[in-house]
DRENGUBA-404733 format. One record per residue (C-alpha): residue number from 1; x, y, z. Coordinates in steps of 0.2 Angstrom, whole numbers, plus 5000, padded with zeros to 4 digits. Each point is the difference from the previous one (the first is absolute). Example, Ala and Ser with C-alpha at 12.3 -4.5 7.8 and 13.67 -1.06 7.14 Angstrom:
2
{r 1,{5062,4978,5039}}
{r 2,{5006,5017,4997}}
end
This chain:
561
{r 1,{4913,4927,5179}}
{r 2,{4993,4992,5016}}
{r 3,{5016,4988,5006}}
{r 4,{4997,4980,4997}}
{r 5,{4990,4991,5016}}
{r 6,{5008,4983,4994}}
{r 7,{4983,4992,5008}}
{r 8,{4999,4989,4983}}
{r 9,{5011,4991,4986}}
{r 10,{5002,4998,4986}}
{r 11,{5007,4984,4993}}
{r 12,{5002,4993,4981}}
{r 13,{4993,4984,5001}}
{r 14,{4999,4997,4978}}
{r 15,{5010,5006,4985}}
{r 16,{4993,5001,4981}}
{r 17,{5010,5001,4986}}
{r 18,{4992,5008,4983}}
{r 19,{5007,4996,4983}}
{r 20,{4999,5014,4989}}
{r 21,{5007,5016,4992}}
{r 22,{5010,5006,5015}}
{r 23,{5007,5019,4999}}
{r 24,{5019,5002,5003}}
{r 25,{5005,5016,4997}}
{r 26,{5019,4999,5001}}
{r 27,{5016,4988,5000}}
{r 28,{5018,4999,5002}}
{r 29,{5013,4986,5002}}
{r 30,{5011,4997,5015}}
{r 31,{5019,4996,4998}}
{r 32,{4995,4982,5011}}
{r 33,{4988,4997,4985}}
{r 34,{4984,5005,5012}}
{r 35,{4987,5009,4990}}
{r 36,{4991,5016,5009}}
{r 37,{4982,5006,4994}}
{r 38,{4987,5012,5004}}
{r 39,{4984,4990,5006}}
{r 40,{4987,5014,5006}}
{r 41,{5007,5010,5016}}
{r 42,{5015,4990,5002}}
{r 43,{5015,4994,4991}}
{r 44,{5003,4982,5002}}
{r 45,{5018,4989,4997}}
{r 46,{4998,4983,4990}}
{r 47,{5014,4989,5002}}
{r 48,{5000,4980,4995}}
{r 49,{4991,4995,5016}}
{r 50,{4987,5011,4998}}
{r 51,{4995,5019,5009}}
{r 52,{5016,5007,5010}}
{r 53,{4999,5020,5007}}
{r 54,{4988,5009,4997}}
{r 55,{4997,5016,5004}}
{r 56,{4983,5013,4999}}
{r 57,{4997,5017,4993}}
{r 58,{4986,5004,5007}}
{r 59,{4994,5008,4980}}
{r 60,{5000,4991,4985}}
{r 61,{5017,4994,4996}}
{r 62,{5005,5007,4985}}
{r 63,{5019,5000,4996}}
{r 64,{5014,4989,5005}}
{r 65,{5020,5004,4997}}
{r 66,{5014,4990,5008}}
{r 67,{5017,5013,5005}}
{r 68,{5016,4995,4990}}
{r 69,{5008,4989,5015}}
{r 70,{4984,4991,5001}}
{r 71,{4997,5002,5017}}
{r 72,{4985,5012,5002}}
{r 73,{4985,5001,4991}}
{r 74,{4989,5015,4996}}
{r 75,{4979,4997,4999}}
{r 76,{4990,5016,4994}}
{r 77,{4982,5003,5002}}
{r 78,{4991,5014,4991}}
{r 79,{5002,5012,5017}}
{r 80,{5016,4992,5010}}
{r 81,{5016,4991,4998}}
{r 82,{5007,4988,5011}}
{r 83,{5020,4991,5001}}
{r 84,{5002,4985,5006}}
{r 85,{5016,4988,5004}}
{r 86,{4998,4985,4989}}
{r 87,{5012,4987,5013}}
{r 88,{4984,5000,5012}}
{r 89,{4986,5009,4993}}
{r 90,{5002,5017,5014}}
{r 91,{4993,5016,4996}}
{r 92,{5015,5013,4997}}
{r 93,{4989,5014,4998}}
{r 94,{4984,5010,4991}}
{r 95,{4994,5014,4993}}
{r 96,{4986,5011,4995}}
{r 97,{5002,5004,4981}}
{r 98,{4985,5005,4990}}
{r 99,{4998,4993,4983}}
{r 100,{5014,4990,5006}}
{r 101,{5000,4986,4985}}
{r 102,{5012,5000,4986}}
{r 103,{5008,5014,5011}}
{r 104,{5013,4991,5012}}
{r 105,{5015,4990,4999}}
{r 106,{5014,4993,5007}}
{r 107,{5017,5012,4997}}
{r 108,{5010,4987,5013}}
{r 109,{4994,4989,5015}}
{r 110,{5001,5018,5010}}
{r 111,{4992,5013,4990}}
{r 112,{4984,5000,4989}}
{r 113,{4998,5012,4988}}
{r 114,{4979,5008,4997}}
{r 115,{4993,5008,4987}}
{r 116,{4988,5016,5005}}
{r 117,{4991,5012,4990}}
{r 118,{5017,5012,5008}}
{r 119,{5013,4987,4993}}
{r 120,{5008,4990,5007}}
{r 121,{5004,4995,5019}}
{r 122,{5012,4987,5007}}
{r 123,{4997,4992,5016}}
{r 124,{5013,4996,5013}}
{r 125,{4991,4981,5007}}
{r 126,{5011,5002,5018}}
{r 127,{4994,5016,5001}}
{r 128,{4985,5005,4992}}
{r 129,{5004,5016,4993}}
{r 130,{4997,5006,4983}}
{r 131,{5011,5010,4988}}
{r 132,{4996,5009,4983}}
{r 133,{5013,4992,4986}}
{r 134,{4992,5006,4985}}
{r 135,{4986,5014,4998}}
{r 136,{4985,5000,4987}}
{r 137,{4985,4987,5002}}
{r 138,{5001,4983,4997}}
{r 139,{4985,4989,4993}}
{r 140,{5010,4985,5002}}
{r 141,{5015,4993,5006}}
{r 142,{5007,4981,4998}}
{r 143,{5018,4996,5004}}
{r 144,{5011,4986,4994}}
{r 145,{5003,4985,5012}}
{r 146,{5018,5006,5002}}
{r 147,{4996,5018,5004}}
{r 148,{5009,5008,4988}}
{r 149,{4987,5005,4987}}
{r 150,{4982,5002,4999}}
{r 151,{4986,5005,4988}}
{r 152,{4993,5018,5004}}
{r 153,{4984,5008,4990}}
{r 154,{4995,5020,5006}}
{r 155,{4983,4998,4990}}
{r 156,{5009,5007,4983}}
{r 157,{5014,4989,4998}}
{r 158,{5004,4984,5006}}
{r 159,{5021,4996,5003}}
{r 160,{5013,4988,5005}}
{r 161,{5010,5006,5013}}
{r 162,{5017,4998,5011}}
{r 163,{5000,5000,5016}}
{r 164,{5003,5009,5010}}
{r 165,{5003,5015,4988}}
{r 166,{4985,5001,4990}}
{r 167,{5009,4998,4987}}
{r 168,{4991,4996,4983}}
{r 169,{5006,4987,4990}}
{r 170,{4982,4996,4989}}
{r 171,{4985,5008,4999}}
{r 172,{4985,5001,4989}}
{r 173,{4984,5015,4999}}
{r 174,{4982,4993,5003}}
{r 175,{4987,5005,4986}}
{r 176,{4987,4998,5013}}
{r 177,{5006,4999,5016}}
{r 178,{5011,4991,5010}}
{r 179,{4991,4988,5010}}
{r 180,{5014,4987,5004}}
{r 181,{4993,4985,5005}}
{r 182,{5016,4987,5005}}
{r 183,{5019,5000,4994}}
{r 184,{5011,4984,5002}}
{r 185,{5017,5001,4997}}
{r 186,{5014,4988,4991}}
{r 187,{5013,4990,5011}}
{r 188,{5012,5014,5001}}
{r 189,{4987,5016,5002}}
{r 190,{5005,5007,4982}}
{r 191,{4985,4998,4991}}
{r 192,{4980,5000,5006}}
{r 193,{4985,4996,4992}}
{r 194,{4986,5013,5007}}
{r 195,{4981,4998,4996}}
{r 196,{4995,5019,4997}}
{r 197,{4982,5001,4996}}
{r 198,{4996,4985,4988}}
{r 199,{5017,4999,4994}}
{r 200,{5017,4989,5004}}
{r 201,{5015,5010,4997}}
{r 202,{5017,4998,5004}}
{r 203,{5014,5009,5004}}
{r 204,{5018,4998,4999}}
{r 205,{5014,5008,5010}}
{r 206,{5007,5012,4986}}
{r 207,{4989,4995,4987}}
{r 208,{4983,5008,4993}}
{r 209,{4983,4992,5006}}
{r 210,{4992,4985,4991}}
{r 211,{4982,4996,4997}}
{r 212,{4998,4980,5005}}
{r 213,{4980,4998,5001}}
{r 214,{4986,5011,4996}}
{r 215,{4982,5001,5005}}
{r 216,{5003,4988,5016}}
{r 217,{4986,5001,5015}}
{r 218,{5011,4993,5012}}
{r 219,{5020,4993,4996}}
{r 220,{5015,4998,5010}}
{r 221,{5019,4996,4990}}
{r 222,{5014,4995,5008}}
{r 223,{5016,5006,4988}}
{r 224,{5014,4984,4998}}
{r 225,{5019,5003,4998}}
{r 226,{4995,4994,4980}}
{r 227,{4992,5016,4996}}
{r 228,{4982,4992,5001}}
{r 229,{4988,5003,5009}}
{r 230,{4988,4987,5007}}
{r 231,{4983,5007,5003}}
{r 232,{4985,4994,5009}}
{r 233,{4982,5004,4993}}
{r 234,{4982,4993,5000}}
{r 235,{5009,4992,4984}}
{r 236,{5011,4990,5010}}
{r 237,{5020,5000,5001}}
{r 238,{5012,5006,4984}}
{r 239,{5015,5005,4997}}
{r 240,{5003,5018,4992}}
{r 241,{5015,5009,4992}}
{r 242,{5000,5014,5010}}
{r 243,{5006,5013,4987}}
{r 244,{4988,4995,4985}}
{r 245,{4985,4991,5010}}
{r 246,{5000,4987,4988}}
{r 247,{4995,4984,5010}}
{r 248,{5012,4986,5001}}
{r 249,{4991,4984,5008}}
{r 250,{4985,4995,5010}}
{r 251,{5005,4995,5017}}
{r 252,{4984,4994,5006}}
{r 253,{4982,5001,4993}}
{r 254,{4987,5008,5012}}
{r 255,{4993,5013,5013}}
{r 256,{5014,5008,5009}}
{r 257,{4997,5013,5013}}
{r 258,{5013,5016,4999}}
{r 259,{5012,4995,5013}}
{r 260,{5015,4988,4999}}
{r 261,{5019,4999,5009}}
{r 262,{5016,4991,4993}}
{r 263,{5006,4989,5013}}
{r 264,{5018,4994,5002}}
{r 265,{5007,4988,4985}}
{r 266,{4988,5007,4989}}
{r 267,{4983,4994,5005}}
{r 268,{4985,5009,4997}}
{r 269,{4987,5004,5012}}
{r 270,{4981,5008,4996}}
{r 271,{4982,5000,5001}}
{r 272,{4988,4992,4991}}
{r 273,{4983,5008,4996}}
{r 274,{4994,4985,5013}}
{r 275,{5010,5008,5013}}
{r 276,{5012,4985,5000}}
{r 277,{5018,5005,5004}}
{r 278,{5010,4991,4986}}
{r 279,{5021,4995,5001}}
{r 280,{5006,4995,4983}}
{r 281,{5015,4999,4991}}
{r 282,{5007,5017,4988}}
{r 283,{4991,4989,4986}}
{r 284,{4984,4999,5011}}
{r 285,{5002,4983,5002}}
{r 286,{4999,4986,5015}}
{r 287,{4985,5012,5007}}
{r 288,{4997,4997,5018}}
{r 289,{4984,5005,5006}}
{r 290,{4995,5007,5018}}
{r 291,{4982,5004,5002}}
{r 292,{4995,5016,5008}}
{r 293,{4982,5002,5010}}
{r 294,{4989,5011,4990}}
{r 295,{4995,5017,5003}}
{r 296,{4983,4999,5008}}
{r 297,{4986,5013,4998}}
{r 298,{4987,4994,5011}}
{r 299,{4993,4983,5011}}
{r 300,{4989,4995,5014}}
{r 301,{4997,4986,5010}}
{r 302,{4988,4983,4995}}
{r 303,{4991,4993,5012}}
{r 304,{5010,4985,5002}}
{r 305,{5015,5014,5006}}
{r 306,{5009,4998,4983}}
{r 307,{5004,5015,4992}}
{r 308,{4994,5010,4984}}
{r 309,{5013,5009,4989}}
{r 310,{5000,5011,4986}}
{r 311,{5014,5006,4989}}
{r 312,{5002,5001,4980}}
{r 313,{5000,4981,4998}}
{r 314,{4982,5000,5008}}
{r 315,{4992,4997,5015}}
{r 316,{5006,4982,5010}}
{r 317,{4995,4992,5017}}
{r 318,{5013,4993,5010}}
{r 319,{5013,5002,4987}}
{r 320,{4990,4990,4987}}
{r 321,{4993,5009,4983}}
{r 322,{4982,5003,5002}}
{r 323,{4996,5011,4984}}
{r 324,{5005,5016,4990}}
{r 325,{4994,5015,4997}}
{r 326,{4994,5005,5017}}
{r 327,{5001,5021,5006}}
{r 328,{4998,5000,5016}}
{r 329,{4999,4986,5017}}
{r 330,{4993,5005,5019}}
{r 331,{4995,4991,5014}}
{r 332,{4992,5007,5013}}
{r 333,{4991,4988,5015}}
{r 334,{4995,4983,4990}}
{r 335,{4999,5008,4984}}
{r 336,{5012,5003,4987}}
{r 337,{4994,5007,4984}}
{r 338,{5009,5003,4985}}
{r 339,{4997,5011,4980}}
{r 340,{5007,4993,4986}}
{r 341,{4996,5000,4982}}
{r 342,{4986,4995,4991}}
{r 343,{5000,4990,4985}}
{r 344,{4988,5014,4993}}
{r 345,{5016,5012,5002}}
{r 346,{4989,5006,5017}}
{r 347,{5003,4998,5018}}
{r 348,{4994,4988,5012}}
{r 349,{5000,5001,5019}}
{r 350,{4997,4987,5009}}
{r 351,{5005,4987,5015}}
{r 352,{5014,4988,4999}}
{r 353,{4999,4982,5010}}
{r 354,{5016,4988,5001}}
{r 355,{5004,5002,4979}}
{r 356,{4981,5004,4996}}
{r 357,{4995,5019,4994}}
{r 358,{4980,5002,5002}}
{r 359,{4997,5015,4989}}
{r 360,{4988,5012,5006}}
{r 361,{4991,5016,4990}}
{r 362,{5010,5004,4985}}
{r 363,{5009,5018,4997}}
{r 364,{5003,5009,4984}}
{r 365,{5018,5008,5009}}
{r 366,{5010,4999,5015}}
{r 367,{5015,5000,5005}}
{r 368,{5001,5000,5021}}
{r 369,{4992,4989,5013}}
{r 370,{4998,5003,5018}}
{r 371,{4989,4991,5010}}
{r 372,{4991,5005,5018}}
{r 373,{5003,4994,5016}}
{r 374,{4988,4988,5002}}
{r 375,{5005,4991,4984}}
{r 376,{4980,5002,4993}}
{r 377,{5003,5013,4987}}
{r 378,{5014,5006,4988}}
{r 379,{5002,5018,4990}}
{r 380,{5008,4999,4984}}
{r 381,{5005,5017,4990}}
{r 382,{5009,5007,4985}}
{r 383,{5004,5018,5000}}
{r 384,{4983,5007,4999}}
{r 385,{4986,4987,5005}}
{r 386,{4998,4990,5016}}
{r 387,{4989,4982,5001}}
{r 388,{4997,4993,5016}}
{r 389,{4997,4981,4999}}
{r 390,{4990,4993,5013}}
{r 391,{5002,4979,5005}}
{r 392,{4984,5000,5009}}
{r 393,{4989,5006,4985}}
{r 394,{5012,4994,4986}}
{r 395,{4998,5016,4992}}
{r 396,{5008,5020,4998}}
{r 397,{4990,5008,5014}}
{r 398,{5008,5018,4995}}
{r 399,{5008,5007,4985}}
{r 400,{5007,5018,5002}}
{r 401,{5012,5012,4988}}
{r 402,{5011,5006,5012}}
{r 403,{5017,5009,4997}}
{r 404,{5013,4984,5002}}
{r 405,{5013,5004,4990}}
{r 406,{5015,4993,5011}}
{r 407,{4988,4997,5015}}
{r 408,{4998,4987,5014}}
{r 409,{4983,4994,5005}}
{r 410,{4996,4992,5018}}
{r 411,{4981,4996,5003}}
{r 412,{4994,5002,5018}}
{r 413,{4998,4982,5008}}
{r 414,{4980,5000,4996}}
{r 415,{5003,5004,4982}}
{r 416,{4991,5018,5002}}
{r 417,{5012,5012,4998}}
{r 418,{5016,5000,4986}}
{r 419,{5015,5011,5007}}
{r 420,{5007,5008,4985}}
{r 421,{5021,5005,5004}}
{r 422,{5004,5011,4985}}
{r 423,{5015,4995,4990}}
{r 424,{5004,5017,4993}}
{r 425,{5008,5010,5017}}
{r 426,{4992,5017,4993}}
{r 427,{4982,4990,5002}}
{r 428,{4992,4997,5015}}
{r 429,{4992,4983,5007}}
{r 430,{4982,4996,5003}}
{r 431,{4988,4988,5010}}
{r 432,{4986,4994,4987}}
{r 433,{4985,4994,5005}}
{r 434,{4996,4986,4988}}
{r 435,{4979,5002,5001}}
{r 436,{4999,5019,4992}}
{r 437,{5019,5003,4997}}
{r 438,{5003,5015,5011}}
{r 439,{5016,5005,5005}}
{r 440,{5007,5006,5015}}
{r 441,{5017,5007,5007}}
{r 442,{5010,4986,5008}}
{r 443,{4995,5002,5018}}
{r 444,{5018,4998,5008}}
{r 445,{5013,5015,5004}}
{r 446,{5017,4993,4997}}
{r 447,{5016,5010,5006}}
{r 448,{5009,5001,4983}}
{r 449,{5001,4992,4984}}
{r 450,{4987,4994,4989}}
{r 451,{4990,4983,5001}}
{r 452,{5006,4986,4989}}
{r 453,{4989,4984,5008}}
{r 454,{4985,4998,5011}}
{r 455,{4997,4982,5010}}
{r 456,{4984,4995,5010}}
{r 457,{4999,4988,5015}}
{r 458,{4984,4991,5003}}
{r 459,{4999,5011,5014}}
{r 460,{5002,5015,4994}}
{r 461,{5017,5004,5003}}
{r 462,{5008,5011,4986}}
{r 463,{5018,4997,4995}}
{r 464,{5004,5017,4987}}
{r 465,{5017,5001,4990}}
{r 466,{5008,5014,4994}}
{r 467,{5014,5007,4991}}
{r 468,{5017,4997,5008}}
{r 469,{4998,4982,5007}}
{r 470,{4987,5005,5016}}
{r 471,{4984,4992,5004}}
{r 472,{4987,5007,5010}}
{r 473,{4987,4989,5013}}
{r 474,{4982,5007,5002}}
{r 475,{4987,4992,5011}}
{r 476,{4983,4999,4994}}
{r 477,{4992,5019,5000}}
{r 478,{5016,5009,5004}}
{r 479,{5007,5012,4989}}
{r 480,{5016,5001,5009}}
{r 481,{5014,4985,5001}}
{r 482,{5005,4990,5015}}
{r 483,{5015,4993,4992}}
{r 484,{5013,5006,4989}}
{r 485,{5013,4986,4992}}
{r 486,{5012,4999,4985}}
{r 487,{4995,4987,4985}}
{r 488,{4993,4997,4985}}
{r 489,{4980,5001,5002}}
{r 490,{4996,5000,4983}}
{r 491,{5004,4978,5004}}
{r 492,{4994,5000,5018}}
{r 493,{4987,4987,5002}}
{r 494,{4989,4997,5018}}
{r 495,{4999,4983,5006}}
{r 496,{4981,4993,4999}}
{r 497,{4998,5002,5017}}
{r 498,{5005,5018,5001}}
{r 499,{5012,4999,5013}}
{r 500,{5017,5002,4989}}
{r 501,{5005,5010,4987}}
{r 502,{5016,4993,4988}}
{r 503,{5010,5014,4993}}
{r 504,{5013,4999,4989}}
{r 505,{5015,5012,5000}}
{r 506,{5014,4996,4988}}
{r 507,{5009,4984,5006}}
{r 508,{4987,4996,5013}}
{r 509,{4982,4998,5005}}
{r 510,{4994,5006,5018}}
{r 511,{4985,4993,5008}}
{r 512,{4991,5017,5008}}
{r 513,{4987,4997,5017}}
{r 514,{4986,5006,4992}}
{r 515,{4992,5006,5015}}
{r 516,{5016,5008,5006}}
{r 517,{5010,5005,4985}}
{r 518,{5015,4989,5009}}
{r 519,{5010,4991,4991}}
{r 520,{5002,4985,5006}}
{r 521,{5011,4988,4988}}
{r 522,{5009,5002,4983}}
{r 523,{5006,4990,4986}}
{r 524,{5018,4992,4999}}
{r 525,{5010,5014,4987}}
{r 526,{4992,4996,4982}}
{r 527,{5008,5002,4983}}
{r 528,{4988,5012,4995}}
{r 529,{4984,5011,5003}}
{r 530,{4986,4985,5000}}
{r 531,{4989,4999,4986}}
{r 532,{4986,4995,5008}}
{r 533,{4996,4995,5018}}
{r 534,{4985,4988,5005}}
{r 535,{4993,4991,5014}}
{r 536,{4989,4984,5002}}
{r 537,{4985,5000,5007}}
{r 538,{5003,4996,5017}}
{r 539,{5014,5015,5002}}
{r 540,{5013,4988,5004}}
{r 541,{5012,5002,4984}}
{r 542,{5005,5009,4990}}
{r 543,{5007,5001,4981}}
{r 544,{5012,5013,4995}}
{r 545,{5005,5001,4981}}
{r 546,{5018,5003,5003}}
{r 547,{5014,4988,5006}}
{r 548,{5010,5001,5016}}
{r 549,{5015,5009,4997}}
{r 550,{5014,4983,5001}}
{r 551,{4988,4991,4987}}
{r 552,{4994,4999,4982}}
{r 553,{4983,4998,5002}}
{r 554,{4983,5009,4994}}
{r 555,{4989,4998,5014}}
{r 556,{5003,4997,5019}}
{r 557,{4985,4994,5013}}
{r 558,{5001,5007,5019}}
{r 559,{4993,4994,5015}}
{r 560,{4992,5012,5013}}
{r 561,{5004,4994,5015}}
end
């Protein structure tokens, strides 16, 4: 990557907040009565006063486990792990460890023990070094907060275990498999629930397994000293006897999402299916509610500079509710168009202005948007046809069956070619031309990988993703790049006067000379990959769908200066 020229800044100048469904992932309790959850890429500390440490994992943060002392936590991502010191929110160390969720946990505050298709390893923190402690894969691995048992599954059978012997002191055979899902332990690590496929089971040190629920999509439990077992479902929260399943009570009526903690003195902490974190009592009363920002899946830019957004609660501008049932949002120059649903059960594609959606030609099916540079025309496709809507002529100027399972589209900026990047990595991607529908080879070499995005400057300037987070620059004509850079291009977007190029690469967003291939300026660290980046029409500002790092937030503005 070229080095930054620091000619240009970036500078927030606005934050949006979006109530919604947010997507945590993961929670624990701190012994100081602080709660820690997975939010995106990053693990953040809530305390009374609001967001504390925080710390990013650069991947989707997954899993969270706290050691025995309680002074180092462990954050998991699907590819790496990472140990941090709880006192001041430092980095101890990380790891590469593939398929590394449901597979690592604390033994003490030094050593962590991972699960690998080998066996098991432990890893010395100080030093880095693994050792081999018990041979014969291992599809999943959760240990007890005190380090001293854990839940263990080798694809056939699925155990309670001592550490650090291995010992077996429960186990149960899997009639179809032994996908583990979560185990929580009780108070004093003798007894876990484990959600195995669609079924809650507990076992109990010495004891033969138990069935607590069956058929379950998604459930946590969290065993008591009682012999119960409180689990949380899309049902709500109840109380279970944990050797016959037979429910006891209902906690709490309603959606719960499968992830919850017992906090000190007894207090309950979970999800709801709104993404709210709840703290009630071990009855599930005096509930004290914390809002999360949603999850977002898209936005753009109005042209009074407030902000579009899209999650599963709908599609809102400037944090306000604007309607439901919308698919897809984009904004390119001083046009954002958006699909939703038709009252017909079709599509509609069409323009959005402040809260008002002008409909344009009717689709039987769609399910993707993109729209060309110029912000005149959009193509909208399922997996095998492609329409292309043009504002001008208020009509479909082309309609072409096209191979799009899984694919991305990108129209050329005068709406005369579609480039086709393939979904499947054994097809190959195409350039369409939209008057005849003849296909040709992408006309760029790249030096590995495969293409996964394409974007077009109003000059002509070619930005090409590919496989393994590298973008591509292309003047106009030129087969060969100018420019090599690390991001995610499949959410790189030119500014409308072609002169930068915003590129987002995990916790940050890099505005790229156009001309050059310099990067000039980046993004304070972010939370998360953005979900959408957008500009206003005069190239000044800049939305990005994701909040700065120190923030709970859904959408941050920049200013270029």
């Amino acid at each position: 990557m070229l080095p930054a020229a620091h000619a240009l800044s970036l500078t927030p100048v606005a934050r949006v907040t979006v109530a919604g469904p947010a997507a945590p992932t993961a929670l624990v309790a701190l012994p100081d009565g602080s709660r820690v959850l997975c939010l995106g890429s990053r693990w953040v500390q809530l305390g009374g006063i609001g967001v504390g440490r925080m710390g990013a994992t650069f991947g989707p943060c997954g899993g969270l486990s706290l050691s025995s002392s309680g002074k180092r936590l462990l954050s998991v991502t699907p590819s790496e792990f990472a140990v941090w010191n709880v006192s001041d929110g430092s980095k101890v160390t990380s790891q590469a460890a593939p398929d590394a969720l449901g597979r690592v946990g604390f033994l003490n505050d030094d050593t962590v023990l991972v699960g690998t298709t080998a066996g098991v390893d432990s890893v010395n923190l100080a030093t880095g070094t693994r050792q081999a402690v018990k041979q014969g894969g291992v599809s999943a691995l959760l240990v007890a907060p005190d380090g001293k048992r854990a839940v263990i599954s080798d694809g056939k059978m699925v155990q309670l275990v001592a550490l650090p012997t291995f010992e077996i002191l429960s186990a149960t055979p899997c009639d179809t498999g032994c996908t583990v899902k979560n185990a929580n332990f009780s108070p004093d690590g003798r007894t876990a629930a484990v959600l195995v496929g669609d079924t809650l089971i507990g076992l109990r040190e010495g004891m033969p397994s138990n069935t607590v629920l069956r058929h379950v999509d998604a459930a946590v439990g969290l065993p008591q000293p009682d012999n119960t077992v409180l689990t949380f479902t899309k049902e709500g929260v109840e109380s279970h006897d944990l050797q016959t399943g037979r429910r006891e009570k209902v906690l709490l009526a309603g959606g719960v999402q499968p992830s919850a903690a017992l906090q000190s003195g007894g207090r309950l902490l979970f999800f709801s299916d709104k993404g709210e974190l709840l703290d009630t009592d071990s009855a599930g009363g005096d509930v004290r509610r914390l809002a999360l920002p949603a999850a977002l899946t898209g936005g753009g830019l109005s042209s009074s500079g407030a902000p579009y957004t899209l999650s599963a609660g709908g599609l809102s501008l400037d944090s306000k509710p604007v309607a439901g049932n919308f698919w897809g949002v984009q904004t390119a120059n001083k046009s954002t168009w958006a699909l939703r649903s038709a009252g017909d059960g079709g599509l509609q594609v069409g323009l959005l202005s402040a809260e008002k959606f002008a409909p344009l030609p009717s689709l039987r099916t769609a399910t993707h948007l993109s729209v060309n540079f110029w912000g005149n025309h959009a193509a909208v496709w399922d997996n095998e046809t492609l329409n292309v809507v043009s504002q001008p002529k208020n009509k479909v100027i082309a309609s072409l069956k096209l191979p799009l399972k899984g694919a991305e589209v990108t129209l050329s900026p005068d709406a005369a070619r579609a480039y086709v990047i393939a979904g499947d990595p054994k097809a190959e991607s195409f350039v369409v031309t939209l008057a005849n529908g003849k296909r040709f080879p992408l006309p760029y070499t790249l030096a590995g990988g495969r293409p996964t995005g394409i974007q077009i400057s109003g000059k002509g300037v070619v930005a090409l993703a590919a496989t393994r987070d590298n973008v591509t620059l292309y003047r106009p004509n030129e087969k060969q790049s100018f420019a090599s850079l690390e991001g995610r291009g499949e959410q790189a977007r030119f500014s409308p006067d072609s002169k930068w190029l915003a590129l987002p690469f995990y916790n940050r967003v890099d505005i790229v000379n156009a001309e050059t291939g310099r990067v000039e300026a980046s993004t304070p660290p972010l939370a998360d990959l953005p979900s959408f980046v957008a500009w206003s029409a005069d190239s000044k500002k800049l939305a990005v769908g994701a909040s700065l790092l120190n923030e709970l937030r859904s959408v941050t503005m920049f200013e270029l200066k």
